[in-house]
N, C-alpha and C positions, 0 to 999 in steps of 0.2 A: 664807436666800438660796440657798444650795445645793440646797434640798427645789424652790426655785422654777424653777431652771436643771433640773433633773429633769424637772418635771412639763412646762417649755417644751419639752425633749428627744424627750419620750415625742409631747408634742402634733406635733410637728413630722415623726413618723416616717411616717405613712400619706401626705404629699407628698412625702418623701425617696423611698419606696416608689413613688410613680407617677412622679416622675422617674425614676427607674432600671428601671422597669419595661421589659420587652422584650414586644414582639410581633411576629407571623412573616406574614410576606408571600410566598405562592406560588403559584403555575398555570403557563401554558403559554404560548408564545410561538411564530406560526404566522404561516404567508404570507396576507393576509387574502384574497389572492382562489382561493387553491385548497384551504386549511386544512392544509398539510403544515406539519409542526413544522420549526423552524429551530433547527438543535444550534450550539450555544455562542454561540448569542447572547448580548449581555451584557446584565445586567438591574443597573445603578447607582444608588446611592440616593444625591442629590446634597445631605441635611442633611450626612450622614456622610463623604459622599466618599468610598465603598469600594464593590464589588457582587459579582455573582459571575455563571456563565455557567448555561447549559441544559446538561441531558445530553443522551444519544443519543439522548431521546423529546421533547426540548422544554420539560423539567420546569426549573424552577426553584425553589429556597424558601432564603429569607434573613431574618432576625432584627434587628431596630432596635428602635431606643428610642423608648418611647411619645412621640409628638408631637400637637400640633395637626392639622397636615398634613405628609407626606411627598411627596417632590419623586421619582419613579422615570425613568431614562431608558433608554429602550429603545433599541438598534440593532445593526445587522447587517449584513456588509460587502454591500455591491449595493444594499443598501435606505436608505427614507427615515427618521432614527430620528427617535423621537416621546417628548414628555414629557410627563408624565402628574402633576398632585397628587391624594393620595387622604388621605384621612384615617388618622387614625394612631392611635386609642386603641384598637381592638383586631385583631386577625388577619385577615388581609383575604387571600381568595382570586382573584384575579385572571390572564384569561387574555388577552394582548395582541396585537394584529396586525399586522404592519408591511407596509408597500405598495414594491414592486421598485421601484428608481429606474429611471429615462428615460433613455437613452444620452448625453441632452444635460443633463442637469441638471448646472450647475456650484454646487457645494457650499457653502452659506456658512452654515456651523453652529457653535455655539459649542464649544470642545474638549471639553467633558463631554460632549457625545454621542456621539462618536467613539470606537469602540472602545481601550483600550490595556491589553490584557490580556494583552499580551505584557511588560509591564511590572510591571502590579498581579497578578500571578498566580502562582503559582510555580513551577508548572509552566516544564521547557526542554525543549529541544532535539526540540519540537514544531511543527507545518506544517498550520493548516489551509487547504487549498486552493479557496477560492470556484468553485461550479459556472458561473460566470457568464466565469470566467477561463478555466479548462479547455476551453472549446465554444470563445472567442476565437480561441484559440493556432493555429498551424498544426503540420501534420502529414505523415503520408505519403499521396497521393492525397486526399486532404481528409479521411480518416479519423482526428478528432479520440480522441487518448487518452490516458486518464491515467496509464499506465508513462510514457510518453512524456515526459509535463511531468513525471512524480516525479525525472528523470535530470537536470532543469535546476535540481535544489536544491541549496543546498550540503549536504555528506557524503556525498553520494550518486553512484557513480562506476554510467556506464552498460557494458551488457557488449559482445555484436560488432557491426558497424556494424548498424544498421536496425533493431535487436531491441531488448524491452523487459523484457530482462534487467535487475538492476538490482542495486548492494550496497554493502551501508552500512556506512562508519567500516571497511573492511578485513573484512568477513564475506565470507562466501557468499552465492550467490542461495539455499541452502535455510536459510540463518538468518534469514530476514526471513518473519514471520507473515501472510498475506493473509489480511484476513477479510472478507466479504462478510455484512454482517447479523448478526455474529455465528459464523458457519461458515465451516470453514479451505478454501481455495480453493489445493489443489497446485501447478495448474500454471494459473495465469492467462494464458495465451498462445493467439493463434491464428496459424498459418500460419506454424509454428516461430518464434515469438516478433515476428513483424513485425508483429503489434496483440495488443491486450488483448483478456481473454474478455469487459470492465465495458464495455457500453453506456451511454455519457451520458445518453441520456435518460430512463434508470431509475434513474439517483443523485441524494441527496440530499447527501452529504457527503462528503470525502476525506480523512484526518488519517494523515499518518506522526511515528510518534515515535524517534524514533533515542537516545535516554537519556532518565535521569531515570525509566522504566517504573515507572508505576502498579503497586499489587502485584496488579490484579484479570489483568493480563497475565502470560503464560508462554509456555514450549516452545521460545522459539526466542530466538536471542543478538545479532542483529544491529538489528532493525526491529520494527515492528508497523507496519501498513496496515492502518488502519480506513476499510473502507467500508460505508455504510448506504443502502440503497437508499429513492425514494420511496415515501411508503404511498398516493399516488393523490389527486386531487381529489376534495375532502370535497365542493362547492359545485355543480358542474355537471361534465357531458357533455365532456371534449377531448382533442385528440390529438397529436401530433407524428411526424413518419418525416421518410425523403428517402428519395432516390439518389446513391451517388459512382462512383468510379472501380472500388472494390472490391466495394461490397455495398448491399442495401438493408436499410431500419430501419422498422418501426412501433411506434408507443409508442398505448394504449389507455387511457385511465383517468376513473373518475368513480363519482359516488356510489351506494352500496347505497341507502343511507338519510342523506337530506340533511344534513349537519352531524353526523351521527354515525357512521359507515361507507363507507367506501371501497374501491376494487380499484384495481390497476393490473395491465396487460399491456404486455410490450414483447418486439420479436424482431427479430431482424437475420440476415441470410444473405449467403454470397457468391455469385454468380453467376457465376462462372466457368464450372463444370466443366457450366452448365447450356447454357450459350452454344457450347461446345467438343463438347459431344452432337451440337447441332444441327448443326454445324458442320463437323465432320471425322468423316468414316466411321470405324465399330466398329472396323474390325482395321487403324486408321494413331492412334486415339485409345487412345495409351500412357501418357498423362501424365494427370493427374486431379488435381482440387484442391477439395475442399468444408469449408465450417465454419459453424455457428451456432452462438446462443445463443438463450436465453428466460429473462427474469426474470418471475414474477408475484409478487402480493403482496397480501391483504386484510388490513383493521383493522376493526373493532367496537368500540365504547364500551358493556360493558357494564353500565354505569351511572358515575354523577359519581368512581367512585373504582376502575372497575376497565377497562383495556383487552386486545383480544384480539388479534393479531401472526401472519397464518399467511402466509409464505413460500415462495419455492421457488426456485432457478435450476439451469438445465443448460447445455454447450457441449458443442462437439462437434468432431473436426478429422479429417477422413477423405483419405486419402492414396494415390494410387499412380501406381509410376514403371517403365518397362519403358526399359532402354538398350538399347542396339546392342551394346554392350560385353557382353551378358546379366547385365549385374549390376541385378537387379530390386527395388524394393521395395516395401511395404506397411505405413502406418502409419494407427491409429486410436488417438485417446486425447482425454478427456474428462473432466469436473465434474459432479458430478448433487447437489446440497443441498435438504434437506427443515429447515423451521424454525417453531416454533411457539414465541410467546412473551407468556407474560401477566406486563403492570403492575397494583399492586395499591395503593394510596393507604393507608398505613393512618391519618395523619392528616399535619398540613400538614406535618409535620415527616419523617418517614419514608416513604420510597418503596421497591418491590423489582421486580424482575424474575426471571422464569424463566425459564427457555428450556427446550425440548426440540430436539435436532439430530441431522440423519441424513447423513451425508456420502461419496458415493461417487466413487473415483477411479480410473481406470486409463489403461496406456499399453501398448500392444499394436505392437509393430515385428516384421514380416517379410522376412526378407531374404534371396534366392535369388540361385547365381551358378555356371553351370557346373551338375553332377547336384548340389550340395549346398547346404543352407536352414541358415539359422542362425534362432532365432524367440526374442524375448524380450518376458515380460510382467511388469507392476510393475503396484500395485494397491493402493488402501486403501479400507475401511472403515470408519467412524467412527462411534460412536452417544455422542451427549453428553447430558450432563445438566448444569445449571448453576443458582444461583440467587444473587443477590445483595441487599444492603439498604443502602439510603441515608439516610444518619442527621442532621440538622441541628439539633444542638441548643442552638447559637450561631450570632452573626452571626460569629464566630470560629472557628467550630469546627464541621466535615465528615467524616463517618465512612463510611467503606465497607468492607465487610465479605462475603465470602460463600464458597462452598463449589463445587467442580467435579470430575464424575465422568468419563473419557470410556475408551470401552472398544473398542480398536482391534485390524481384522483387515487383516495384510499381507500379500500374495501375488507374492515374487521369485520369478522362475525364469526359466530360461533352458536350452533346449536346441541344440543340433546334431546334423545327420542327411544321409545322403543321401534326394535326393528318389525319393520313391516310384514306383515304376514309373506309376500312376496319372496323377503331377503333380501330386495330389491331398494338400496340406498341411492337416492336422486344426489347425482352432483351440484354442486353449491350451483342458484340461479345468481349470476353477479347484477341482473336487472332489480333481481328483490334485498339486497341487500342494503343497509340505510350506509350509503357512501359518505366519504370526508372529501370536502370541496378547499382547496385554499393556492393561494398565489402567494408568492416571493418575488418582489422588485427590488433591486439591489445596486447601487451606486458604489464605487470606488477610484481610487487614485492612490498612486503608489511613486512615492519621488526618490532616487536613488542618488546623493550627492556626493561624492569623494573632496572633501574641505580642505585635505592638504593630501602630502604625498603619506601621512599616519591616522587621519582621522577621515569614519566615512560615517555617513547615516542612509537611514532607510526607511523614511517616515510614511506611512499610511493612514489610511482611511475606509472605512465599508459600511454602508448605512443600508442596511437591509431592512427593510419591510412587509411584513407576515397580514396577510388581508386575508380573513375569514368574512360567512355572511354576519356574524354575529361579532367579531370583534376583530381590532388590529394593533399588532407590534409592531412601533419604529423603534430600533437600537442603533445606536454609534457604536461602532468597534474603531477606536486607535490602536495603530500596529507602529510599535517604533523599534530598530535597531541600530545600534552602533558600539561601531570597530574602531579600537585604537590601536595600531603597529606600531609595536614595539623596535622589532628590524627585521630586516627580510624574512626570518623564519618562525614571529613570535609575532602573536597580537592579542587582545584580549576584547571580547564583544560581550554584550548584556541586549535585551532583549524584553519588551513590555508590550503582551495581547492582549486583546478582550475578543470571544469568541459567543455567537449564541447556534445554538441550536432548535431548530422548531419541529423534526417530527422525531417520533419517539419508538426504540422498539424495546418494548416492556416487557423483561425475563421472569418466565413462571419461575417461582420458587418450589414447584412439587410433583412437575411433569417430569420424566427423563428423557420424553422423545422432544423432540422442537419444538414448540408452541408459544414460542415468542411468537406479538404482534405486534405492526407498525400505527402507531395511532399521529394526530398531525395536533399542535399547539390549540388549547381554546379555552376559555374564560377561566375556565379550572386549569385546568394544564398550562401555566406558565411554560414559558420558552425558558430551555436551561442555558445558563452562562457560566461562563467562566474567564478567570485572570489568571493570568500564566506570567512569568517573572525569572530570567534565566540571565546567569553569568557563564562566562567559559571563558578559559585559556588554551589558545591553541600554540601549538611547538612542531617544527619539522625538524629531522635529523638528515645527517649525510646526503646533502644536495635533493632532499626533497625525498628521499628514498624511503623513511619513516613517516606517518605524519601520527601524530599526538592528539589528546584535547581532553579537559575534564572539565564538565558542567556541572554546574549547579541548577535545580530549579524549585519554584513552591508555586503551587496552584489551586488556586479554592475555585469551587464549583457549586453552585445553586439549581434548585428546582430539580434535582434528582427524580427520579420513576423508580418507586416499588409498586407492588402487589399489597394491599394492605394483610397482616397479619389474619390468618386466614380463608384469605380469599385464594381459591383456586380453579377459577373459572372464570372468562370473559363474556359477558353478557353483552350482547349486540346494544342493547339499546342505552346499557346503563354503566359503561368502561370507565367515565371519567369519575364512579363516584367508588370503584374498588380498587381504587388508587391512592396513593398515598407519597409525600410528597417531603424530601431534604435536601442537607447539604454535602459536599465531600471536601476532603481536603488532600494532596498530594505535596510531597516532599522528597527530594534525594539527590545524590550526586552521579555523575557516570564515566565513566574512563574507559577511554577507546583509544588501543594504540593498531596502526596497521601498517604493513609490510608492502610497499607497493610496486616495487621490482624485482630482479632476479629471479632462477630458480624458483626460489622458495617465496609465498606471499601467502597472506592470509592476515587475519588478527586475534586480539584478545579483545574481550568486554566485557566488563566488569560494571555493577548497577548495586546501590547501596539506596533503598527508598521505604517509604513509610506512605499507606495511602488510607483514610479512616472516612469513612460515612455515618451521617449523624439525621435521625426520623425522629418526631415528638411521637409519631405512635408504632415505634417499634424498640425493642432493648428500652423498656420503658425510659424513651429520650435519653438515652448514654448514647454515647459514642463507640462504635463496633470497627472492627479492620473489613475492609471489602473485601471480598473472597479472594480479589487476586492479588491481595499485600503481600512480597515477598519480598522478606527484608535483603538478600543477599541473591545476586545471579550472575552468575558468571560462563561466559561461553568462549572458547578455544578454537578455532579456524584456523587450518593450513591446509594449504594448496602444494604441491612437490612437481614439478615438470622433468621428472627423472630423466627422460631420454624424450629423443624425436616421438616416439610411440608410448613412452606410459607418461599417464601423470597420475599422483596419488591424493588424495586427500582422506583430509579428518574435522571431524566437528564432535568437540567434546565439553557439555552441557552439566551445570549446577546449579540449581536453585534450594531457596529453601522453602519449607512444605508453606502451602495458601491456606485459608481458614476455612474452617467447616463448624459446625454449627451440631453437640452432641447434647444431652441432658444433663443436669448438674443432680438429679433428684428421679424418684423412682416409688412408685405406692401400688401394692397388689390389689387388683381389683378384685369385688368380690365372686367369690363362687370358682377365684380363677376361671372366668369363661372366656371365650373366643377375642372377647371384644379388647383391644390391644393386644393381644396375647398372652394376656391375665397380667398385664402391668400398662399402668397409667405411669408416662414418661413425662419430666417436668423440665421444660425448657423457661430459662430464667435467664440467659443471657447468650446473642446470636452473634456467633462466626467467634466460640471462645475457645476452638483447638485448632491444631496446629496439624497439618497432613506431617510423615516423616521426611524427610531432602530428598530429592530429585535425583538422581544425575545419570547420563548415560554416554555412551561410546560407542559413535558410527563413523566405519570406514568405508571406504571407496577406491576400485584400482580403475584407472580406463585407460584401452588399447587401443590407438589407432594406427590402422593402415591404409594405403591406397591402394586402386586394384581396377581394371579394366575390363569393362566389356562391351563388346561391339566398337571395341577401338576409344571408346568415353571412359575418360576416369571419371571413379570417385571413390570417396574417403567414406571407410567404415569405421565402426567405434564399436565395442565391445566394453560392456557394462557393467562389472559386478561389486555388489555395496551390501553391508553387512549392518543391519540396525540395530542399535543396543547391545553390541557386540558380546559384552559380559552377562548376557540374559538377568539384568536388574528388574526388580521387580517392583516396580515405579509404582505407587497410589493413582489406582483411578478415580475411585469413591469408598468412601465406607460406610456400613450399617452395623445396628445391632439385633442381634440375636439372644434367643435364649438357651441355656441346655436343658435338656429334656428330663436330665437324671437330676442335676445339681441345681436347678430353677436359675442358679447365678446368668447375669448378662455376658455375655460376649460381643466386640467389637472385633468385626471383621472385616479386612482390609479385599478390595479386589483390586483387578492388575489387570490391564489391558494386553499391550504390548510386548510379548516375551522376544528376544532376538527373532531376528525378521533379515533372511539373505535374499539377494535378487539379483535380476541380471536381466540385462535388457543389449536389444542389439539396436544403433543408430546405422543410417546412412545419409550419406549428402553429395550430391551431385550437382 
């Protein structure tokens, strides 16, 4: 009997075997009519009920069990998502297309298609931002940009009025990582921070992660900004540009070789300083104001398993100012990135990329006043090398892994001089300047494991290494995250980083033009770190149509950069010793709820945070709020797709006032003479007032139509956006003064920004 329950056992095993048998389903997921890959689409297997997304190149590959037929559902936020059965008894390479929705389609799909991978994923305290949302929104002059909307997230507190300054969970603006393509982008701003260097219509994606960091990220403690620009229309010839109030745009792009190679070009410029030529004669045109950019970008399919990725972008921001007052000045500073990157299939399961990166930065300020010039320049260098490997060797189990070299050259200095009998001021020699030499070698692994159908982790690793001639940092950063689901529409995830940072850009405390500089980690200058610690619950409503979430997080940070009390000058030879050196601390919760279909989408975001810095030789060792504490911010977002032709939106903004730093004390100097303006001002405690509340109200209407010529359509848009619409008169800084008759002080409030209407014209063809 026994011998025969064996022999039924043994017979039974090669079906046990094909039931349990796994095979692997992967390819690409693209816009069908222009063939650009679409990142983090979701690709769901609806036998299983689970799926997983695309990476930065479109790629996807996931693991199930041998079936009949397999049920896949493809979708993507803007688009129409589509479901597909394929057969299932062995490995099926497949690459899928999805078509843009129609302003007017109202949605009636069943919840499995609907993304919620805000819920099934484990990934937190992540934002990807639909390109489709971004162009919507209004802006300053109709100049749509994305610092702009990253300031309407929650944790993200914005910096002085108009600018697209930005910093997250209590950092700094130089602790947040901008990457463009993969390449670190310094200073993303034009026209001191009033737009972005990122042209719209040369991106494909926007993702900010504020916790939980991947271990394939580093360098920096507050953010990462992942931007990836279009690689161009695989299919045909098209293009888009306008004109607005500030500048104009064209965007180029279309196929090498049909369905297998691509270019794009896109450039934008301001027109001011070109208008003001024509306009006002040579010796009364004292003011000047120029900026552009240029992104390009080719791809090559060099065969079914290998792609080719060559890059580039530059900006530019050229400045000069002559007063009455003879305080003159001169400002130029700029991006230049070089990037070439090959994908390499080595079968469905493993994928890698390379990169090569060249990155050049500088910021050149001149400044004349009476016989004597002050001149300061900052500058980086960057040569990267990088390669990673994507591993799936379950429908459970996600592997990334890979290696980063980058080898960086700095160039602080700063001089003062009287001017030359000449008048004749030499531009900065970058050969004579005493440059900063250091490399970063960097190891990581990153394991993504789904434990059951409710429990997942996300455990990492990143061991970067900071090599100076004089000294080196090895740090361990563990990155761990995990998700518990609750049920299909509820999970709850927590999140534990360690982050360091090794180069530094250190905010004057007393300039008002730019004169931050970039210094790199050394014997003095500890490498700043920080821990980060983050709960959330996430919730979807109505088939996925709402999605929910409120975080929690606390973060302590070390090895801060100030200015020592003081000090207001960069001395070339001797930076690291007017320096001065603390801790900070961050705390708060955030609530994001958002509207993801119909009609009408948009969200709210609400940020309730407390962020405080602490120096032995500053606020005699007490503990001060850092400028950009704002205990309460709250931002309002809707989008209206009123008709085939209009869509509306609004973005309406409150915060509470940031800290500024006034006298507590006040002693008349003798003689009343010049020197303070006959009062000696006594500061006894720094960042101890309060700016008044923020808030403002910008709308937007936009019209499209279609329309022909030479027998070729194309689609025009019509632009007009209203900023601040209630002409608020927002704090931009304050001083004090004195009255002339009454001796009493006055505090006087200035205001940037008064209502600001625009209108811009798009086309696309």
């Amino acid at each position: 009997m026994k011998q025969k329950i064996f022999l039924l056992f043994l017979s039974a095993l090669p079906f046990f075997a094909m039931a349990q048998k796994k095979i692997t389903v992967s390819g690409y997921v693209k816009d069908v009519k222009t063939g650009e890959a679409l990142i983090s689409a979701s690709v769901y297997i609806s036998n299983e009920k689970r799926g997983t997304t695309t990476n930065s190149y479109g790629f996807y590959s996931i693991s199930v069990t041998q079936a009949d037929s397999i049920g896949i559902v493809i979708s993507y936020q803007g688009y129409t998502p589509q479901l597909f059965t394929v057969s299932g008894f062995t490995d099926q390479t497949l690459d899928y297309n999805l078509l843009e929705k129609p302003n007017d389609l109202n949605e009636v799909i069943v919840s499995s298609a609907r993304n919620n991978n805000n819920i099934s994923k484990v990934r937190m305290s992540v934002i990807n931002i639909p390109m489709k949302q971004i162009k919507a929104l209004p802006a300053i002059a109709g100049e749509t940009d994305i610092l702009k909307i990253l300031q309407l997230l929650p944790g993200v507190q914005s910096g002085k009025e108009g600018t697209t300054g930005f910093y997250v969970r209590g950092g700094n603006s130089d602790q947040n990582l901008v990457q463009l393509d993969e390449a670190t982008v310094y200073n993303p701003n034009h026209l001191f921070g009033l737009f972005s260097t990122f042209n719209t219509n040369a991106i494909n994606s926007v993702t900010l992660i504020k916790g939980g960091f991947p271990a394939q990220y580093g360098g920096r403690l507050s953010s990462i900004l992942d931007v990836t620009m279009k690689e161009g229309n695989k299919k045909k010839f098209s293009g888009e540009g306008g004109i607005g109030t500030i500048s104009v745009n064209l965007t180029l792009e279309g196929p090498i070789k049909k369905n297998k190679s691509s270019y794009i070009i896109s450039a934008r410029r301001t027109f001011f300083d070109l208008i003001t030529k024509t306009v006002i004669p040579k010796n009364k045109n004292n003011t000047t104001y120029s900026f552009y950019d240029i992104n390009g970008k080719v791809n090559f399919e060099l065969g079914k398993k290998d792609k080719l990725y060559l890059s580039f972008f530059t900006g530019l921001d050229d400045a000069k100012y002559a007063g009455a007052s003879s305080l003159n000045y001169k400002i130029n500073f700029g991006n230049s990135t070089a990037i070439a990157r090959w994908n390499h299939l080595f079968n469905n399961k493993l994928f890698s990329n390379t990169s090569f990166i060249y990155n050049d930065y500088h910021l050149s300020l001149l400044t004349t006043q009476d016989k004597y010039y002050s001149q300061l320049y900052t500058g980086i260098k960057d040569v990267n090398f990088k390669t990673d490997f994507s591993y799936f060797p379950s429908s459970s189990h996600s592997i990334k892994a890979g290696f980063n070299y980058a080898y960086s050259t700095l160039f602080p200095s700063t001089t003062s001089a009287k001017v030359p009998r000449s008048g004749n001021i030499n531009k900065p020699n970058l050969d004579s300047i005493e440059k900063q030499y250091s490399s970063i070698v960097a190891f990581y692994i990153n394991d993504d494991i789904t434990v059951s159908e409710k429990l997942g982790t996300s455990l990492g690793v990143r061991v970067p290494v900071f090599i100076k001639s004089d000294i080196t940092y090895t740090t361990v950063e563990p990155r761990a995250t995990i998700k518990y689901q609750l049920d299909d529409a509820t999970s709850i995830k927590v999140a534990y980083t360690i982050m360091n940072q090794f180069q530094h850009l250190v905010p004057s405390s007393t300039a008002s033009l730019p004169t931050d500089i970039w210094i790199s980690s050394s014997r003095i200058v500890k490498p700043q770190t920080s821990q980060q610690i983050a709960l959330g619950l996430f919730k979807n409503f109505k088939d996925n149509v709402y999605e929910a979430s409120i975080e929690g997080y606390y973060k302590t940070m070390n090895n801060q950069v100030l200015f020592k009390e003081g000090a207001q000058s960069i001395q070339q030879t001797a930076i690291d010793t007017k320096l001065t050196f603390g801790n900070g601390q961050s705390y708060g919760a955030e609530l994001f709820v958002k509207k993801n279909a119909g009609k009408l989408t948009g969200w709210v975001s609400y940020t309730l945070s407390w962020a405080y810095q602490q120096f032995d030789s500053l606020n005699y060792g007490k503990q001060f709020p850092f400028a950009y504490d704002k205990r309460h911010n709250l931002s309002i977002v809707a989008i209206l797709d009123l008709t085939k032709k209009w869509t509306l939106s609004a973005a309406f903004v409150f915060t509470s006032g940031g800290a500024y730093t006034l006298p507590t004390g006040r002693a008349g100097v003798y003689g009343d003479g010049s020197l303070y303006d006959g009062t000696y001002n006594d500061y006894t405690a720094r960042n101890n007032y309060r700016y008044r509340d923020y808030n403002r109200l910008d709308l937007s209407a936009r019209y499209h139509w279609a329309s022909k010529i030479f027998g070729k359509k194309y689609q025009s848009e019509l632009v007009i956006s209203v900023y601040n619409i209630y002409n608020r008169s927002n704090p931009y800084f304050i001083y004090l003064t004195k009255d002339p008759v009454t001796k009493n002080i006055k505090v006087i409030q200035v205001s940037l920004l008064p209502i600001i209407p625009g209108i811009s014209y798009n086309f696309k063809f």
